[in-house]
N, C-alpha and C positions, 0 to 999 in steps of 0.2 A: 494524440499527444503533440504539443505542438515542436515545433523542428527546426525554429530560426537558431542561428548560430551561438550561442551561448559563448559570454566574454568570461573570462576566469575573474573571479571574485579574489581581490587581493584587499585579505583583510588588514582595510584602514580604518580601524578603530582604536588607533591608539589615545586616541580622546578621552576614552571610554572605558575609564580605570577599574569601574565597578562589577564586579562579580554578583551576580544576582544568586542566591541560593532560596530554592522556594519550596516546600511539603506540597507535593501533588494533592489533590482530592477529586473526591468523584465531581464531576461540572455536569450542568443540566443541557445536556443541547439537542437540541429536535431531533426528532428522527431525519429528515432530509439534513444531512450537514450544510448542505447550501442556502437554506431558509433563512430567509431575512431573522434580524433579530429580534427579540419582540420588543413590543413599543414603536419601529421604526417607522417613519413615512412609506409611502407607496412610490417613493421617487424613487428610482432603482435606475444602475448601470450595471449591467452583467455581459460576462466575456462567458466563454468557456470553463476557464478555472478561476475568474474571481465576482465579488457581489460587492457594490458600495450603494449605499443608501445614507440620506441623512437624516438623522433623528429628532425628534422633535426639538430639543436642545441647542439644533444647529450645529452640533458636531459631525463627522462621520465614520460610519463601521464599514471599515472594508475587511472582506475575508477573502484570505489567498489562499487558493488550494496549491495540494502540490500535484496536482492532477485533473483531467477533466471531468467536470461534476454536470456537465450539460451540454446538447447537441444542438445545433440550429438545424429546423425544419422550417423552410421556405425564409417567413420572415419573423419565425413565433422560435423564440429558445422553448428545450423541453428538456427536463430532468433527466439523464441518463438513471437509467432502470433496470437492475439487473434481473428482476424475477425471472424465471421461466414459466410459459405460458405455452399450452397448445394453439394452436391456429385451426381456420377452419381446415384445413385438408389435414391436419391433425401432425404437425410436424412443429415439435417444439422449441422455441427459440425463446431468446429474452424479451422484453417489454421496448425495451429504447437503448437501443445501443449503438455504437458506429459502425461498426464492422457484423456481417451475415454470419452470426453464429446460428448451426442448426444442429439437431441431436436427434439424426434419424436412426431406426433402428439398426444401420451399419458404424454407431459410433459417432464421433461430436467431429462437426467440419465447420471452420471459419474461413469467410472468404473476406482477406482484407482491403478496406477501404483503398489503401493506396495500391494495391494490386495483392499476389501472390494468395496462398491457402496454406493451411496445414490441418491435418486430420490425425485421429488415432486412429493407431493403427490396429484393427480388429475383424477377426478372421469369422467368425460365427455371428449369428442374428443374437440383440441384445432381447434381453427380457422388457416388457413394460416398465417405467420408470416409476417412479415414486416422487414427485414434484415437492419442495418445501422450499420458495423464497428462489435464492440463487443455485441452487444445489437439485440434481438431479441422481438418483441413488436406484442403482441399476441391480436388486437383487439377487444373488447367486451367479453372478455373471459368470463367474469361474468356480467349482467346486470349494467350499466355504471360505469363498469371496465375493462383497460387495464391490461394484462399481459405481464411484462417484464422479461425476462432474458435476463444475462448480464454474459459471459465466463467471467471467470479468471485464474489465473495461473496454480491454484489447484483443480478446479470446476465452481461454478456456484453460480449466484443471483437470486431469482426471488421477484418478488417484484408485487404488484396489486397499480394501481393507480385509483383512481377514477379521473373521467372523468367528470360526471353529480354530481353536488353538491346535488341534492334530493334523489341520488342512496340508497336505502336499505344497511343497514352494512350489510358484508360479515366475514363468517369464517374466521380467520388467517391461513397463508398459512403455512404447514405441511412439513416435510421430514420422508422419509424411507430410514431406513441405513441399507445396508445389508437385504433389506428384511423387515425390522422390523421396524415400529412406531419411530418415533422420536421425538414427538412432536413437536408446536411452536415455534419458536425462541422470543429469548426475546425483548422487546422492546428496541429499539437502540436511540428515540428521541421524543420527542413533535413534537406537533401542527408548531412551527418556524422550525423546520428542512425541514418539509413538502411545505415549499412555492416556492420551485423550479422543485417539484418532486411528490405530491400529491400522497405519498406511505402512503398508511392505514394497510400494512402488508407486511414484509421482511423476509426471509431469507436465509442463509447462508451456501451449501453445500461445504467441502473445505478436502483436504487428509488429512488424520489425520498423526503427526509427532514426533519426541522423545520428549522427558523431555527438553533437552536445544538444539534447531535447531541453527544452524549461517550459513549465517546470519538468521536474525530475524524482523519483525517489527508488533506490535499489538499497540492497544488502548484501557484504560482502561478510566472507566466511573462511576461515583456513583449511576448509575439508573442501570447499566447491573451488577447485582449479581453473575450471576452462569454462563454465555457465555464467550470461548473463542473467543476473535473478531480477532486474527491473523490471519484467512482467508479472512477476509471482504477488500472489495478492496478500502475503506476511512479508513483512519487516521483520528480522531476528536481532534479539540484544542477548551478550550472555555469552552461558558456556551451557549444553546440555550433559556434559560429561566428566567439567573439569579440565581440558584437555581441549577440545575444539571451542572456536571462540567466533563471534559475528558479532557486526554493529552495521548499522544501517545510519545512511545518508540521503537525505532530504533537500530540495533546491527548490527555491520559489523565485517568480518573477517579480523582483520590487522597484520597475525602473515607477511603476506610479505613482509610489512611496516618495522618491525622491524631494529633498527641500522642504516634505512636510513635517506641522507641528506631531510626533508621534504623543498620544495621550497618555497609551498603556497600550498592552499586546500581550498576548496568550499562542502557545502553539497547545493546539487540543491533539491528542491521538487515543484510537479506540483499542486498549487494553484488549486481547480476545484471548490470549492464554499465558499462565506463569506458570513455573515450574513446582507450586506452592503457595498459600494465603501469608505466608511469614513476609515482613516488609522485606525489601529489597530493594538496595540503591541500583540509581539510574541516571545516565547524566547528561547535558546537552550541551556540547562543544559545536563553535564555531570551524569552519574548512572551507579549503580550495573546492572547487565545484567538481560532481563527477558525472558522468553518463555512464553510454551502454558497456561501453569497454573496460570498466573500472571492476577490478578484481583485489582480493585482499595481498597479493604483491604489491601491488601501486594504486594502492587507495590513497586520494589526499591526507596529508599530515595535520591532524587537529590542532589547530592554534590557542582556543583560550575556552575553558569552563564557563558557562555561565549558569547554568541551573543544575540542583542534584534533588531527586526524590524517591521515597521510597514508595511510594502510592505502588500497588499492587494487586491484578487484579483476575480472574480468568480461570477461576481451578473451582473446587468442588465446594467452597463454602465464599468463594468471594467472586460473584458473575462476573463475566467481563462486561467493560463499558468505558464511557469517555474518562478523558484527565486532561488538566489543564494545568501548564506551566508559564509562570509572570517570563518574560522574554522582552518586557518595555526597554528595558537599557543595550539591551543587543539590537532591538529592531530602529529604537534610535540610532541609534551610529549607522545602520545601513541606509535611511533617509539621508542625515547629518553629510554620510560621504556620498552622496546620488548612485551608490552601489545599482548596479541594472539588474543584479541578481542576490540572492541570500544563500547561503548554504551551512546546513547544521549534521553534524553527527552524534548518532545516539547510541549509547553504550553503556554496558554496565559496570558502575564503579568497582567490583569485585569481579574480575572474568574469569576466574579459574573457581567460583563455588555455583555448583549445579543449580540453584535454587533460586539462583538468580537470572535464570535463562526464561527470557520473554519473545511473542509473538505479539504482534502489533499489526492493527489492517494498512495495507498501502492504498496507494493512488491507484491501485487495481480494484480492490474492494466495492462495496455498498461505504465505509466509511472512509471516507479520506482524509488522510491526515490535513488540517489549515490553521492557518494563523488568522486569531480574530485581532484587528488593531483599527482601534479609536484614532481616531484624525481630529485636532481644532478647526 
């Protein structure tokens, strides 16, 4: 993740009187979220977290992720890839990632790029895995408990699900960082978060990064006190309970926006769980930028609405998948004032009715959240 000094974004848009309100829908977008658009030329400039190409038209499509979507080997960029794959010595790791994750039979160890590790912590030999995509699903690891982990950009999830509704409680699951104790991670949700995922203990091993990263994306919560969640590969909007509430914040780098003609713009995010198929609003305010340190005490203060929808998507009759919200009059004003940075927070218009509590993939994910925008 990149780690240059982040300026605070002081929203000067007061130009920019217009409030955009727009009905999400499903949008079609590639499997690789970073994939050129279709129709585009093969001219391409790519970083790490963005892609601009120009299109046959003469305009151009830049996508800004809010996360790295690709690694440089030698002098070839290469898709960050979270599969899990065995190797020949038979020790499974991801496909393409920056940091040495491996999931030997003592449990999942990353050794981060910029130095340090952290591992779970696990006392007995794991069972054979069960491979599917990014997830690796440790049967029985504990009497009627599964063992999950799940790759991400920066590390790793593990998570125990109970299986057998009579199973004995189990210890919460532990890391060691560097060697050293880390204790439990904090509680991230109740009992309703639990009805698609029957996780009784998570957590979160992730590279640890500067004071103000950009891009950025975390989530903050009234029940997580002392966790930074900008490694966790969900974004939470909502209330699961009525009672506990989260919105999540997003930061892109748009100093290459600056001065340009903006056409139109979309911020796409990949819907993976609602609390129900019944619509439910959702909103996307503009804010002061946040990083790692950013808790729901002193989460930046959201400034101004600009999108509400109730697009809904993630539960047992409506799969999850992408959505796409118009964002062109906010992403103007951030060119318009040469802003170096953008930053949006997303929250549900009603945060006290259960129903309306969502999971979104982060910059940790296979899918990362980006904004597609059209350039003259």
């Amino acid at each position: 993740m990149t780690r240059e000094p982040r300026q605070r974004l002081v929203s000067a848009l007061g130009a920019v009187a217009m409030v955009a309100t727009a009905g999400l829908a499903a949008v079609a977008v590639p499997t690789a979220a970073h994939a050129a658009p279709p129709g585009a030329t093969t001219e391409q400039a790519l970083t790490e977290t963005s892609t601009t190409v120009r299109n046959p038209d003469g305009t151009r499509a830049v996508t800004l992720h809010a996360g790295p979507v690709r690694l440089r080997q030698g002098t070839q960029w290469r898709p960050i890839d979270l599969t899990l794959v065995a190797g020949p010595d038979g020790v499974v790791r991801p496909t393409a990632v920056a940091h040495d994750l491996t999931l030997p039979p003592t449990g999942p160890v990353v050794r981060f790029a910029g130095g340090g590790s952290a591992a779970l912590e696990w006392t007995t030999p794991l069972p054979a895995p069960r491979l599917a995509g990014h997830r690796a699903t440790y049967p029985q690891a504990l009497p009627g408990h599964d063992l999950v982990v799940a790759a991400t950009s920066s590390g790793f999830l593990a998570a125990l699900h109970r299986t057998d509704p009579a199973a004995a409680p189990v210890p919460p699951l532990t890391l060691r960082r560097d060697g050293q104790p880390a204790g439990a991670g904090e509680s991230i949700a109740g009992e309703s978060m639990v009805e698609t995922e029957s996780a009784v203990s998570r957590v979160v091993a992730a590279a640890p990064t500067g004071p103000a990263p950009v891009p950025f994306d975390t989530t903050v919560q009234t029940t997580v006190l002392r966790s930074d969640l900008s490694g966790d590969p969900d974004l939470r909007l909502g209330s699961y309970d009525g009672t506990a509430v989260a919105r999540s914040l997003l930061t892109w780098d748009t100093a290459s926006l600056a001065g340009q003609q903006v056409m139109s713009a979309r911020l796409l995010v990949h819907q993976d769980w609602s609390a129900s198929c019944r619509p439910r609003a959702w909103e996307v305010w503009t804010a002061p930028a946040a990083g790692p340190g950013t808790r729901w005490a002193n989460q930046p203060v959201a400034d101004r609405l600009w999108a509400t929808s109730t697009d809904t998507r993630g539960h047992t009759a409506c799969a999850g998948g992408w959505s796409g919200v118009d964002v062109s009059e906010l992403v103007r004003g951030w060119a318009g004032a040469g802003a170096p940075t953008g930053t949006v927070q997303l929250r549900a218009s009603d945060e006290h009715d259960p129903l309306a509590w969502k999971r979104f993939s982060s910059a940790e994910s296979a899918h990362v959240p980006h904004l597609e925008v059209t350039l003259a």
